[in-house]
C-alpha positions as CSV (number, residue, x, y, z in Angstrom):
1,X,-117.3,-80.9,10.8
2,X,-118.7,-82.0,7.7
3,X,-121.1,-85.4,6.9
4,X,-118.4,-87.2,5.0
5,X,-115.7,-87.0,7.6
6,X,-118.2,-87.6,10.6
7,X,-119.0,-90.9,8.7
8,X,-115.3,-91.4,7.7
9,X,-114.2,-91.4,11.6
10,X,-117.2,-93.3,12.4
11,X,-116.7,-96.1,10.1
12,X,-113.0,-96.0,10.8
13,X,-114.2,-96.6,14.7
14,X,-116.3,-99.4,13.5
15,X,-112.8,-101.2,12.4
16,X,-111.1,-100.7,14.7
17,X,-113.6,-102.5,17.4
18,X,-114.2,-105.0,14.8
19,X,-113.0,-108.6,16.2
20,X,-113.2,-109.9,12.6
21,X,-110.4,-109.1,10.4
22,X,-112.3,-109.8,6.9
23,X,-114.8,-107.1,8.4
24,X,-112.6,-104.4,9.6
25,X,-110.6,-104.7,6.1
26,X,-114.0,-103.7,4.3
27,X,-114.3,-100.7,6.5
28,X,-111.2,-99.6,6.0
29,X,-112.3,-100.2,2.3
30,X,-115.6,-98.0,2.9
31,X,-113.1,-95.2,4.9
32,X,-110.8,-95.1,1.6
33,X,-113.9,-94.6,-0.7
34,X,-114.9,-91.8,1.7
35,X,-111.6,-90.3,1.8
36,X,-111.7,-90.1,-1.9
37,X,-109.5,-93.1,-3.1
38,X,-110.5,-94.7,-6.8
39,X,-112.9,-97.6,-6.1
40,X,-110.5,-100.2,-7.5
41,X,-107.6,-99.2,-5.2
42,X,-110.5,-98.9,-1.9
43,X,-111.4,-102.7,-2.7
44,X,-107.9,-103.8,-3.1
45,X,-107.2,-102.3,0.4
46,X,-110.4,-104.7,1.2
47,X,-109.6,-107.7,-0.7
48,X,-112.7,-108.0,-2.6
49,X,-113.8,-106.8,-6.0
50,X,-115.3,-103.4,-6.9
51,X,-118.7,-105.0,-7.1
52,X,-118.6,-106.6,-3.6
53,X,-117.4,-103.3,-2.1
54,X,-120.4,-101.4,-4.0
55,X,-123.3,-104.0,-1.8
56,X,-120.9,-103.6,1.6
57,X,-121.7,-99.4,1.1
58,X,-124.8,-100.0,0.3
59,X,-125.6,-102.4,3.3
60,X,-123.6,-99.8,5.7
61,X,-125.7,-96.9,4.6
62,X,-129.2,-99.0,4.8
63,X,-128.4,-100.0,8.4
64,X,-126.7,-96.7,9.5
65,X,-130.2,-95.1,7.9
66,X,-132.1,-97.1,10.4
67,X,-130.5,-96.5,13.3
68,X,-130.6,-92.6,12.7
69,X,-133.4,-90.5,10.8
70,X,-131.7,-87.7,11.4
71,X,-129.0,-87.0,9.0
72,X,-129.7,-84.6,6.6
73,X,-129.4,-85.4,2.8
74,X,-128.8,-83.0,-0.4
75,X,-128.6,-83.1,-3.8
76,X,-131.2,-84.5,-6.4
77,X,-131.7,-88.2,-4.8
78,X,-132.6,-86.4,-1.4
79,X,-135.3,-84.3,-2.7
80,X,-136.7,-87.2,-4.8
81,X,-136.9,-89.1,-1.0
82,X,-138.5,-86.5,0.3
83,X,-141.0,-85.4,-2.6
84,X,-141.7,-89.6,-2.6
């Protein structure tokens, strides 16, 4: 199973135990990004802006990064982590 889909089902799980509706729209938002939908059409599914879905990834991936270490990470960004 790949990294993408792992996180896909994982923040799909996330929504559906979320008690808050507003939250479990934005990570249904976050799953649609993941599953390759167009940003625009990912935060309309969300009802915010592209903008606002942009800092809810971002905050997802900072506090799923420090609950685990242990995902790997490729591509250019990674190895400028790493070399850092």
């Amino acid at each position: 199973m790949g990294q993408a889909i792992a996180v896909t089902r994982e923040v799909r799980q996330l929504a559906k135990r979320a008690k808050d509706v507003a939250q479990a729209r934005r990570l249904l938002a976050m799953a649609a990004v993941l599953d390759g939908a167009s940003r625009r059409d990912a935060a309309k599914v969300g009802g915010m802006d592209r903008q606002t879905l942009r800092d809810w990834v971002i905050r997802f991936q900072r506090e799923r990064a420090g609950r685990s270490r242990q995902h790997s990470f490729t591509g250019r960004a990674a190895q400028a982590r790493q070399q850092a």
